[in-house]
Backbone as numpy.savetxt, mean C-alpha at the origin, in Angstrom:
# Nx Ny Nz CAx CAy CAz Cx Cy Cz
16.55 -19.85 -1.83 15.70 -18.67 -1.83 16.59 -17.43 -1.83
16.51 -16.46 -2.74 17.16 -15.19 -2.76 16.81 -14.19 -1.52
17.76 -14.22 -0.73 17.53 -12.83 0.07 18.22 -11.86 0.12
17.75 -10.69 0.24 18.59 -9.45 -0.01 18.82 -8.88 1.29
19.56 -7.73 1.68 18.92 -6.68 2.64 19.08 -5.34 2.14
17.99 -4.79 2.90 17.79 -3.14 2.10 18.14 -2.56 3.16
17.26 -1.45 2.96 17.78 -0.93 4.13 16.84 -0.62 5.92
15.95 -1.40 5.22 15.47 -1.85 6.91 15.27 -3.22 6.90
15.99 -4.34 6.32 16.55 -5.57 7.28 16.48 -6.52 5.54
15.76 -7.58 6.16 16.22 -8.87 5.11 14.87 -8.61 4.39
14.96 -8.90 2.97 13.67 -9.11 2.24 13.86 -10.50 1.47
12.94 -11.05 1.45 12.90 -12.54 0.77 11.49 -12.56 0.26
11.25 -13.47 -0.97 10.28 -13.80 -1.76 9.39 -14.49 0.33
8.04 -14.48 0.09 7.12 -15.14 1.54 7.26 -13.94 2.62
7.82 -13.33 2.44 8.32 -11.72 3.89 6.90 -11.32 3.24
5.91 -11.44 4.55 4.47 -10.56 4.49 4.84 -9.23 5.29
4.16 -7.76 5.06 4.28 -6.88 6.08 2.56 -6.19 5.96
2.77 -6.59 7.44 0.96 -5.02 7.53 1.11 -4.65 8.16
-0.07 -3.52 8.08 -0.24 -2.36 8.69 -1.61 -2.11 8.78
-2.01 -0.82 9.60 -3.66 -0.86 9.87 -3.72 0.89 10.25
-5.07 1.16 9.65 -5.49 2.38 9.84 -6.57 3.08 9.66
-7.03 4.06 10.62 -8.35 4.43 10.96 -8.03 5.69 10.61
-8.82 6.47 9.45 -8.75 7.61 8.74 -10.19 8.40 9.76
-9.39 9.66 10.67 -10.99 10.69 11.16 -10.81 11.57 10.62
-12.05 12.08 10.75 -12.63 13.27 10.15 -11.75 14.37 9.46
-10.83 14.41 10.34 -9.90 15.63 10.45 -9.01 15.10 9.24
-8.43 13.77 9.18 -7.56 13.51 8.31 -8.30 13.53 6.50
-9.60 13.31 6.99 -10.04 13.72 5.40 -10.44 15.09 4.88
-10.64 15.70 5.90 -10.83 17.49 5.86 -9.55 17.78 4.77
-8.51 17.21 5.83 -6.84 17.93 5.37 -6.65 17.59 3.64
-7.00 15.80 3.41 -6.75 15.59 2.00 -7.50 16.08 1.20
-8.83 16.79 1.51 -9.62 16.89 0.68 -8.42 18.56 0.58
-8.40 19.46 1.64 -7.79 20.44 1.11 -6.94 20.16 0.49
-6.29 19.51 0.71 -4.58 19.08 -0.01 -4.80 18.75 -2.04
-6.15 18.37 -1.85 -6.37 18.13 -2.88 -7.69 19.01 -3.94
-7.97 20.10 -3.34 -8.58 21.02 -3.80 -10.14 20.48 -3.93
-10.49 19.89 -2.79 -11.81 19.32 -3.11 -12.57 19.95 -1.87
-13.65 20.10 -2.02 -14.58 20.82 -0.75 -14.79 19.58 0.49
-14.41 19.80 1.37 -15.16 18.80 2.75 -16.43 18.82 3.55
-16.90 20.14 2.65 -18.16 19.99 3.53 -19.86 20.06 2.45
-20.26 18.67 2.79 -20.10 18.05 3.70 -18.78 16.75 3.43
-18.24 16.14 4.71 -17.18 15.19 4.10 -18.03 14.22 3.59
-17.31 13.84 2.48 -17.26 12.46 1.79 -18.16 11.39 2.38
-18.84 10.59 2.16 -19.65 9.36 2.83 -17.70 8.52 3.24
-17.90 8.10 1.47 -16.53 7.19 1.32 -15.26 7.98 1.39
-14.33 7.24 1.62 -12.78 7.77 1.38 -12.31 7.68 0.27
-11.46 8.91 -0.13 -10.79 8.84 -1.52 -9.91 8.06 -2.22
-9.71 7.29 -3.23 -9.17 6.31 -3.11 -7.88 6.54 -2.78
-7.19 7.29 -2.87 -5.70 7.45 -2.36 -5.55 7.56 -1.52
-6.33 7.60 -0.41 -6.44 7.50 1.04 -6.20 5.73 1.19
-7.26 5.20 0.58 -7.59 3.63 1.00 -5.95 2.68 0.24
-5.20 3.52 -0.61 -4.33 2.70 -0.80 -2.91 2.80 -0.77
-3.01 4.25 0.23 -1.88 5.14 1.05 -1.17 3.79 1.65
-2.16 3.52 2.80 -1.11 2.45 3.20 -0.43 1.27 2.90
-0.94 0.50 1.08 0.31 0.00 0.64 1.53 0.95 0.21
1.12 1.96 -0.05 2.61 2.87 -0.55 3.50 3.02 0.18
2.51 3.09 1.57 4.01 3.20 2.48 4.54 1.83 3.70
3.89 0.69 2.93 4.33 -0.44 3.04 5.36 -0.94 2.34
5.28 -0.30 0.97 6.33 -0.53 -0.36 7.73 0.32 0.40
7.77 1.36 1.25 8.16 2.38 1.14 9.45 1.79 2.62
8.29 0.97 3.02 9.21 0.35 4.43 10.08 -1.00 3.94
9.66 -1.44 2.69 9.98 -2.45 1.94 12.13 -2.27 1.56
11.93 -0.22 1.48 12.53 0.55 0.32 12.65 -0.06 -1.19
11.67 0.01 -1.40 10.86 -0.44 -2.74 10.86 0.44 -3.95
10.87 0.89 -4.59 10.43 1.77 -5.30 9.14 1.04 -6.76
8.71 1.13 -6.35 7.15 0.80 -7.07 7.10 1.20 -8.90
7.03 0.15 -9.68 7.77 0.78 -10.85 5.93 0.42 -12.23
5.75 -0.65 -11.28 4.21 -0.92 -11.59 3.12 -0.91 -10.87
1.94 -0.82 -10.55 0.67 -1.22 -9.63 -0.36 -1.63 -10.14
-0.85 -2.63 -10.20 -1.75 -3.17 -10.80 -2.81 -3.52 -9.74
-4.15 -2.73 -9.29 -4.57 -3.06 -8.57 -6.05 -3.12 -9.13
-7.15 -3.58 -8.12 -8.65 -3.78 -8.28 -9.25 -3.45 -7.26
-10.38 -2.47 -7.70 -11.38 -2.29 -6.28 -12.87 -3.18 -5.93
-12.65 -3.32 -5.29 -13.80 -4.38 -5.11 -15.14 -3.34 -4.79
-14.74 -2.34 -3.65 -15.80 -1.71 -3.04 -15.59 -0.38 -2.62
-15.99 0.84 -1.87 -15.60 2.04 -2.03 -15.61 1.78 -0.26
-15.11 2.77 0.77 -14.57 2.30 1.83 -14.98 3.15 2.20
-16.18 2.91 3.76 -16.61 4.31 4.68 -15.47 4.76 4.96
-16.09 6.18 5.72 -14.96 7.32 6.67 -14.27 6.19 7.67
-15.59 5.37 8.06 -14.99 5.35 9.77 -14.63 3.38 9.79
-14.39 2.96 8.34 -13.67 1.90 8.59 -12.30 1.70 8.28
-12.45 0.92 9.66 -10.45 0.23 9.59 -10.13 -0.42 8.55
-8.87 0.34 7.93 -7.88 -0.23 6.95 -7.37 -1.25 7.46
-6.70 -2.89 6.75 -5.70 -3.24 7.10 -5.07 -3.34 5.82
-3.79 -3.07 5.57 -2.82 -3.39 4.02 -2.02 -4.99 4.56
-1.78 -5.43 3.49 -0.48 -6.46 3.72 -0.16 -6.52 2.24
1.33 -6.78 2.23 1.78 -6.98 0.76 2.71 -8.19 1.62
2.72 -9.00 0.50 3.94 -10.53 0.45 4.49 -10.34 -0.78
5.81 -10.27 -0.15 6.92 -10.17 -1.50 6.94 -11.59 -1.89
6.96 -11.66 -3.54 6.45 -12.73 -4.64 7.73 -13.27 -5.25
8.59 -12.20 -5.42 9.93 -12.31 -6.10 11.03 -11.62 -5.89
11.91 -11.81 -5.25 13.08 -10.84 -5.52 14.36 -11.66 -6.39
14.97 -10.63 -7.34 15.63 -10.62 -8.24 16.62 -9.99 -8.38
18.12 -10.08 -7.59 19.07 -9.28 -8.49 19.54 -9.55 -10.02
19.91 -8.11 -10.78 19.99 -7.85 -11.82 20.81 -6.86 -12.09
21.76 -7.71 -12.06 23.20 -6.31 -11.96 23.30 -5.51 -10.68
23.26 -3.85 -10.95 23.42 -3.27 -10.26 22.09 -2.99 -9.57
21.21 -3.83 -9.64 19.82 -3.49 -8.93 19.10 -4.86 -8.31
18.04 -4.62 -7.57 17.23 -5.90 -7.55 16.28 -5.57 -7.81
15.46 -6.67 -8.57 13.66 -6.26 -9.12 13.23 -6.83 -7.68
11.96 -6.46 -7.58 10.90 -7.29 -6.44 9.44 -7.49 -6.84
8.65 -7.85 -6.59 7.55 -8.14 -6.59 6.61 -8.55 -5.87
5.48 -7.78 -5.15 4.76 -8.38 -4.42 3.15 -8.20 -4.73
2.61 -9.42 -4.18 1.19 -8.83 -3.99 0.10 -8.34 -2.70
-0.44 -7.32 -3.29 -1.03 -6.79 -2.12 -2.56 -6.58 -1.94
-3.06 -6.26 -0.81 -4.36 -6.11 -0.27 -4.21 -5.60 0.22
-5.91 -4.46 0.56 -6.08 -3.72 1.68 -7.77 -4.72 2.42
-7.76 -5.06 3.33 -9.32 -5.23 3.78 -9.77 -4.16 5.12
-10.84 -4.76 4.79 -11.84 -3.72 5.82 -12.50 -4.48 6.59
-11.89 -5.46 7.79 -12.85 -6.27 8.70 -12.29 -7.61 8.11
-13.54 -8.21 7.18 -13.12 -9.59 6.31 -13.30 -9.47 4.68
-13.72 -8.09 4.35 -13.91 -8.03 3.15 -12.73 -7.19 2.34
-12.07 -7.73 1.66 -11.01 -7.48 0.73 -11.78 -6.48 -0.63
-10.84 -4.97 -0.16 -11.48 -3.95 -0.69 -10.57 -3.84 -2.10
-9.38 -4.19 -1.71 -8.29 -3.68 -2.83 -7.23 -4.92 -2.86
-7.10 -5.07 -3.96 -6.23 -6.55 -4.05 -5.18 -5.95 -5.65
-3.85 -6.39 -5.23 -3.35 -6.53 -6.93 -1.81 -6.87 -6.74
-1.35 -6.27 -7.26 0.33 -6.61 -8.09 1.17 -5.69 -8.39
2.47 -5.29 -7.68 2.81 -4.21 -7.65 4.65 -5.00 -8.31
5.36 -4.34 -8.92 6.91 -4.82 -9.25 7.65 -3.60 -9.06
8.58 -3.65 -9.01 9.70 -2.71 -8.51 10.91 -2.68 -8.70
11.92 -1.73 -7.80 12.98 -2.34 -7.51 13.53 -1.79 -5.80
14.17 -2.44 -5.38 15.06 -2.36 -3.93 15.94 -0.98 -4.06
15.75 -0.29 -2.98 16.76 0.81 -3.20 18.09 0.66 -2.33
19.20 1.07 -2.68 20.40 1.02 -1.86 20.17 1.22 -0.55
């Protein structure tokens, strides 16, 4: 099995990582400003870049750099439900002066899998 290390520890093809998160009020006020959209009233649902924030910065703890994303939404995600992300790295690959990676990922909400897909990359120094 190929293992590498980046720069926060060992990555190997089966290395799952999650994370979990509860988006309030306040935090969608801010993106909606951030993103030039009115908050009032807020949103029923969350924006999708909210709901798939936390694989990015799962990739990000990976030091990943995300070169594809191939993802699917199943469903649109209240204000006030808990995120969980997990990505499992699928492949890692050195290739010269780099390594490719590959994992796949999900976000669910409870037991229902909101966001599912396929992300490739590469490892940063």
């Amino acid at each position: 099995m190929t293992r590498v290390t980046s720069l926060h520890g060992v990555v190997a093809v089966g290395l799952v990582s999650t994370c979990s998160r509860t988006y309030t009020d306040d935090d969608v006020t801010r993106f909606c400003a951030l993103v030039g959209r009115s908050a009032r009233p807020l949103p029923e649902f969350l924006p999708y870049l909210m709901v798939i924030a936390p694989l990015v910065g799962l990739s990000a703890e990976l030091n990943c750099l995300p070169t594809r994303m191939t993802w699917s939404v199943a469903r649109p995600v209240r204000r006030d439900e808990t995120l969980i992300a997990e990505v499992e790295v699928t492949r890692v690959d050195p290739a010269g002066d780099r390594v490719r990676i590959a994992f796949d990922a999900l976000v669910r909400c409870d037991t229902d899998v909101v966001v599912e897909g396929h992300s490739t990359g590469v490892l940063l120094a």
